[in-house]
C-alpha positions, 0 to 999 in steps of 0.5 A: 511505466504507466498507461503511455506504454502498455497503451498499444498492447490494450488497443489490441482488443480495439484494432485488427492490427494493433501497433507495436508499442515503442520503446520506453526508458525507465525512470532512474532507479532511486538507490538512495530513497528521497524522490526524482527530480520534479516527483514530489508533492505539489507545492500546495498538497492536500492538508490532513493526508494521513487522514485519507480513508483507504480504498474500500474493496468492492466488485468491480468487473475486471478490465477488458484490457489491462488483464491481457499479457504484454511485454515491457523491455523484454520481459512478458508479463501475465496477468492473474486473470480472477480475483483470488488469495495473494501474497508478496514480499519485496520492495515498495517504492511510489510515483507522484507529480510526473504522473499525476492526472496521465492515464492508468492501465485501466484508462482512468486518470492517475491521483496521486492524492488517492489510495491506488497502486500499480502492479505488474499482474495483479487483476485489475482493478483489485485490492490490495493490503500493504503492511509496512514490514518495518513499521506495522502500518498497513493501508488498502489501495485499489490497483489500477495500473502496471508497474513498477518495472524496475529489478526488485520492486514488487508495488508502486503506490500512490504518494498518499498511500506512501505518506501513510505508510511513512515512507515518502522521503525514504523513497522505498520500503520493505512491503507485504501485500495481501490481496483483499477479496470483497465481501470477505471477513471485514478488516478490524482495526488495531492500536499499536503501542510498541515495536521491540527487537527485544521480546522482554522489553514488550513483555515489559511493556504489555505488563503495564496494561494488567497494572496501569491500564485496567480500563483498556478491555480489548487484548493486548496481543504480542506478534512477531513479525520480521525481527520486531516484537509488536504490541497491538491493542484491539480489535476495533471495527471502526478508526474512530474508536482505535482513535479514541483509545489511542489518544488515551494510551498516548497521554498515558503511556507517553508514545506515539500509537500507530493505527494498524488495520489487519 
């Protein structure tokens, strides 16, 4: 549910009698993961996706439009009317090529390839993180639609954030979003080395650090989130230095760092 059906509740603003909107069907619901029919990539996509820089939060004034309250099969939706601190759990799924180059809620034109999302109420246009809750990966997107409006979902992202976050064959997953507010205390970047159901085992892992890798400066912190023991490495204020350190860790210790902005 894109812009085609919460067109007639922003012409409000712009007519003396707007229409009423017509009735709209939802895309299936994806029970499975993977992703319906023609919504996939484009047979020749973007190369280097996962290099695609997130959305950078700036000020913007909000929509005239798209912040207004509307109503999509029979459930009223009201908009948060100014940026301020949010938080949500629940589940991410993403939309792709049926949508791709169709108008947003905000009037712009839909980009798969870019580092947007679509949420039911929150400001438009904002900016939001989303962490992956299994994974640890997070990335910034800049809400610009509304959606996802199945039982449930709580963000429907991009197909490059999705590709980020690690999700896109999956279909959905587990989410945490935090509303980035600009000019706040900017994001710092971390390198994790492990995600562990055991403590002990990370622990393990962390020790390492003291013995083996002295030349690693920046702290070594243990977190607990979900049911995963995570090891991140940092601060870093720019992906090119997490980057260079994580090319270090991955000869050395022989895994996969996975870059984490918090």
């Amino acid at each position: 549910m894109r812009y085609f059906l919460l067109l007639a509740v922003f012409l409000a603003g712009c007519a003396s009698a707007p229409p009423e909107p017509e009735p709209a069907q939802a895309p299936p619901a994806q029970s499975k993961g993977g992703y319906y029919k023609d919504d996939g990539p484009h047979e020749s996509p973007p190369p280097n996706l996962a290099e695609v820089p997130d959305a950078e939060p700036k000020v913007e004034p909000l929509h005239r439009y798209a912040n207004r309250p509307y109503q999509v099969f029979g459930r009223n939706y009201v908009p948060l009317a100014q940026l301020q601190p949010y938080r949500e759990r629940g589940l991410a799924s993403w939309y792709g090529r049926r949508f791709h180059g169709k108008k947003t809620a905000s009037g712009e034109d839909y980009d798969m390839y870019a580092m947007s999302a679509a949420h039911p109420t929150l400001p438009i246009p904002s900016y939001v993180r989303v962490t992956h809750l299994e994974s640890g990966r997070s990335v910034v997107v800049r809400v610009n639609d509304r959606g996802p409006f199945h039982p449930g979902r709580v963000v429907d992202l991009s197909y490059a954030a999705a590709y980020k976050l690690g999700f896109i064959q999956a279909g959905s997953a587990q989410v945490e979003l935090e509303a980035v507010l600009p000019g706040g205390e900017p994001a710092a970047v971390y390198v994790q080395v492990g995600a562990f159901t055991s403590r002990e085992n990370a622990e393990g892992l962390r020790a390492r650090f003291a013995s083996e890798l002295a030349w690693v400066k920046e702290s070594v912190q243990l977190l607990l989130t979900g049911n995963l023991w995570r090891l991140h490495v940092g601060p870093y204020r720019s992906r090119e230095d997490a980057r260079s350190i994580a090319e270090r860790l991955e000869s050395h210790l022989n895994l996969k760092p996975l870059l984490i902005v918090r």
